[in-house]
C-alpha positions in Angstrom: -17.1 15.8 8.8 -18.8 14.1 5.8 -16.7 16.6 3.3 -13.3 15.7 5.1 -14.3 12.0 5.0 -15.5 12.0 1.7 -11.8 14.2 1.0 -9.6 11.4 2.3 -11.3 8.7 1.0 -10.4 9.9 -2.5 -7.3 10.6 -1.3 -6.7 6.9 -0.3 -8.5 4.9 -2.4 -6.6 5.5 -6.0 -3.2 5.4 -3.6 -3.9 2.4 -2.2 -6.2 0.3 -5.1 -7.5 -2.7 -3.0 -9.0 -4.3 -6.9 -5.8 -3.7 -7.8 -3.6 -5.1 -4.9 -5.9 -7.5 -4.3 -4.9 -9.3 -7.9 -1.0 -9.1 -5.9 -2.0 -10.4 -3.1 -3.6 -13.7 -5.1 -0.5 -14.4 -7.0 1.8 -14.0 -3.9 -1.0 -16.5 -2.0 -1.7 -19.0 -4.8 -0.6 -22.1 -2.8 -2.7 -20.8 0.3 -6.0 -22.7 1.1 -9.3 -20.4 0.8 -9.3 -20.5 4.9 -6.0 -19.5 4.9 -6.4 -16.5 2.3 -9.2 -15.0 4.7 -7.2 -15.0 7.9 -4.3 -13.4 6.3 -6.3 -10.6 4.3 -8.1 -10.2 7.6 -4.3 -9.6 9.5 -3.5 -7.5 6.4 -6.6 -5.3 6.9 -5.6 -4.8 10.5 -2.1 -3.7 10.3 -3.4 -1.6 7.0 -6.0 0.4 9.3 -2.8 0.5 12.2 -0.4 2.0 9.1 -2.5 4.2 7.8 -4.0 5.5 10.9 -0.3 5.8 12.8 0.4 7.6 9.9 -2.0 10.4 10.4 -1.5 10.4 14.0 1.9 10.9 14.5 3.6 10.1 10.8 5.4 13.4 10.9 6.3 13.4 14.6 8.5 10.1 13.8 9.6 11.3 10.8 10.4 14.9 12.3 12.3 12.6 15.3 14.2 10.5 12.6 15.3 13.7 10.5 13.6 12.1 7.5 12.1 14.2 5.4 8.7 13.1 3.1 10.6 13.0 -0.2 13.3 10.4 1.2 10.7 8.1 2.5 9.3 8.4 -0.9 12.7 7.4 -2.8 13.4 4.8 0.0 9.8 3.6 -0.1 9.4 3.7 -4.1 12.4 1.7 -4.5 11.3 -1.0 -2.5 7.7 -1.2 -4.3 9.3 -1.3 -7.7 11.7 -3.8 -7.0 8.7 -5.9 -5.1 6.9 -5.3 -9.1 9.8 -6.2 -10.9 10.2 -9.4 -8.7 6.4 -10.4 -9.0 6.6 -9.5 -13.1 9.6 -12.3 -13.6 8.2 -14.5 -11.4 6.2 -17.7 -12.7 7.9 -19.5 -14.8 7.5 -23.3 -15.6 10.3 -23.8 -13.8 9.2 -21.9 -10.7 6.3 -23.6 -10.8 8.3 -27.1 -10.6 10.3 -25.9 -8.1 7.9 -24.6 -5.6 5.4 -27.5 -6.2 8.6 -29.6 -4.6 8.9 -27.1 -2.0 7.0 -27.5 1.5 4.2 -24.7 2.2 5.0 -21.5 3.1 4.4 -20.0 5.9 1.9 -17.1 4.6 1.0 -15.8 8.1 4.5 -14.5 8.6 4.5 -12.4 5.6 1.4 -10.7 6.8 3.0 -7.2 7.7 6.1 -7.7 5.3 5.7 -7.5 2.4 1.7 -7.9 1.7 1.2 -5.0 3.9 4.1 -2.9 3.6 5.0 -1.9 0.9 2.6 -3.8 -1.3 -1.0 -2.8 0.8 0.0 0.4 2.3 3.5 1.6 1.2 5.2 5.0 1.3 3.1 6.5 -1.1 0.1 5.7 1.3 1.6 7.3 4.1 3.1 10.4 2.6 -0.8 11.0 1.7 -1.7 10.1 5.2 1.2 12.3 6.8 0.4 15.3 4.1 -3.2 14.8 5.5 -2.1 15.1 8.9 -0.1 17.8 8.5 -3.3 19.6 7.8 -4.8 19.1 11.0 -2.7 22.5 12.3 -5.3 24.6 10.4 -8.0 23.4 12.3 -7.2 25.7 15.6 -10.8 25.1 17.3 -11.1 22.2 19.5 -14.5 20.6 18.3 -12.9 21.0 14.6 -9.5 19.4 15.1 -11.7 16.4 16.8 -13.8 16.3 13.7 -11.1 15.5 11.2 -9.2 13.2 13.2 -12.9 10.7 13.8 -13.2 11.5 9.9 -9.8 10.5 9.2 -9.9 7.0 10.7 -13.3 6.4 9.9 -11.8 6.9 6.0 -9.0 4.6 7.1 -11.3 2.4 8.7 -13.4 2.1 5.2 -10.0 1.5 3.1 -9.5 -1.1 5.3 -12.7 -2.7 4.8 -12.3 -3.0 1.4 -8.8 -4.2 1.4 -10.3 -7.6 3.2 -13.3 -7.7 1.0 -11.5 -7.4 -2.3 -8.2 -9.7 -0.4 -10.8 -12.7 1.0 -12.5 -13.1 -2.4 -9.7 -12.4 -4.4 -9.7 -16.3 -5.2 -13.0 -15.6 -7.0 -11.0 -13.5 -9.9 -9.1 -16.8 -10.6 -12.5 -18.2 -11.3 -14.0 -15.9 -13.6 -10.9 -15.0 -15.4 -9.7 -18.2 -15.7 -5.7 -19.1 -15.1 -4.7 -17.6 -18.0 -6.8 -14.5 -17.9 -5.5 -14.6 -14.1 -1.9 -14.6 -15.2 -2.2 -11.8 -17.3 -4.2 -9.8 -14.8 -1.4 -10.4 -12.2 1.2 -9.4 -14.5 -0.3 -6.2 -15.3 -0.8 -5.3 -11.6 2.9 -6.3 -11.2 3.7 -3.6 -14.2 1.4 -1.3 -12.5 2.9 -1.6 -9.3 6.7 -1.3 -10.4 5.3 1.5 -12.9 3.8 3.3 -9.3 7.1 2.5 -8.0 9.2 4.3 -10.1 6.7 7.3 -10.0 7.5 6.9 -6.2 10.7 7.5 -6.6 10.5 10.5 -9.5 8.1 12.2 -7.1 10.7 12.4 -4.4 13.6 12.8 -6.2 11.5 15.5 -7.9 11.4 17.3 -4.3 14.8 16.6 -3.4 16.2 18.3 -6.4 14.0 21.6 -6.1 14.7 21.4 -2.5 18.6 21.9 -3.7 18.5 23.7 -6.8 18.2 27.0 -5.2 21.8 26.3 -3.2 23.0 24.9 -6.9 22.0 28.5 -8.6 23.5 30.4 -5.9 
C-alpha cells in the first residue's frame, strides 16, 4: 500500500502543483477578504478530492459511456487551461484595476467548482493521470489487492487535497513576503506556466490522436 501511495502521489503532485496554483488562485481572489479566501480554498479542496477521486473510480466508465476517448479530453481540456493562462497573463492592467475597483464584489463562492477547480485545480491533465491510474486497477485480480490500491489511491487524493487548502488559505501570505510587485510577477509566471501546460495538454493529445490514425493514413 505505502509503494502505490507513495506512486500516485508523485504522479499527482507535479500534475496538479498546489505552490503553483495556489499563486492562481490569489490573483483570481485578490478583492476576497482573508475569511473569504479560506472558505473557498476549503470548497475548492473538497470538489478537488470529489474530482480526482471520481476520476479514479469510475473516470473511464463515463468516458467509455460518452465514447470519449483520453486524448480528446486532453485537447478539449488543454484548450480550456491555456485559454484560462492566456486570460490571467493579459489581465491587470491599470485600467482593469480602475474598472473593477468601480465594480461591486464578486461573488467568489460561485466560482468555486468553475473555474478554480476545474480546469485551473484539477483539470484534464489531472484526470487523465487519475483515469490512466485507474485503468490499472484490472491488474490487481486478487480481492485484498484491488482493495489495497483503491484505500491507497484516495488516501493520495485525500493528501493532494490537503495541500491544495493549505497552500490556497495562506496563499495571501505570498503577497506579503513578495511584496505586490514581486506578487505580480509571480502570478504572471504561473499564468505562463499554466497556458505553457496548456498547450502541452493539447500536443499530448493531439500527439495520440495522430498515431492513433497514422496507421489508416499509411495504409
Amino acid at each position: 500500500m505505502l509503494d502505490t501511495y507513495l506512486l500516485m502521489l508523485a504522479a499527482l503532485f507535479p500534475v496538479v502543483n498546489p505552490p503553483g496554483s495556489a499563486l492562481v488562485f490569489l490573483s483570481m481572489t485578490k478583492r476576497a477578504s482573508g475569511a473569504t479566501r479560506r472558505l473557498l480554498a476549503r470548497r475548492v479542496a473538497i470538489n478537488a478530492f470529489f474530482v480526482m477521486a471520481g476520476s479514479l473510480l469510475v473516470g473511464a466508465f463515463i468516458l467509455q459511456v460518452y465514447g470519449i476517448s483520453v486524448p480528446v479530453l486532453r485537447v478539449a481540456g488543454g484548450l480550456v487551461v491555456a485559454t484560462s493562462g492566456w486570460t490571467l497573463l493579459n489581465s491587470g492592467s491599470s485600467k482593469e484595476e480602475a474598472t473593477l475597483a468601480s465594480e461591486p464584489k464578486q461573488d467568489y463562492i460561485s466560482q468555486a467548482f468553475y473555474p478554480l477547480t476545474l480546469p485551473l485545480t484539477t483539470g484534464p491533465g489531472t484526470i487523465a493521470v487519475m483515469i490512466s491510474l485507474g485503468l490499472s486497477r484490472a491488474a490487481y485480480s486478487d480481492g485484498r489487492e484491488h482493495f489495497q490500491f483503491l484505500a491507497s489511491g484516495l488516501l493520495a487524493t485525500l493528501t493532494i487535497a490537503g495541500a491544495i487548502y493549505f497552500c490556497f488559505a495562506f496563499s495571501d501570505w505570498v503577497a506579503k513576503v513578495l511584496g505586490r510587485g514581486g506578487t505580480d510577477i509571480a502570478v504572471r509566471l504561473s499564468a505562463f506556466i499554466l497556458f505553457c501546460l496548456g498547450v502541452q495538454i493539447v500536443w499530448t493529445g493531439a500527439s495520440d490522436l495522430l498515431k492513433s490514425i497514422a496507421p489508416a493514413l499509411n495504409g
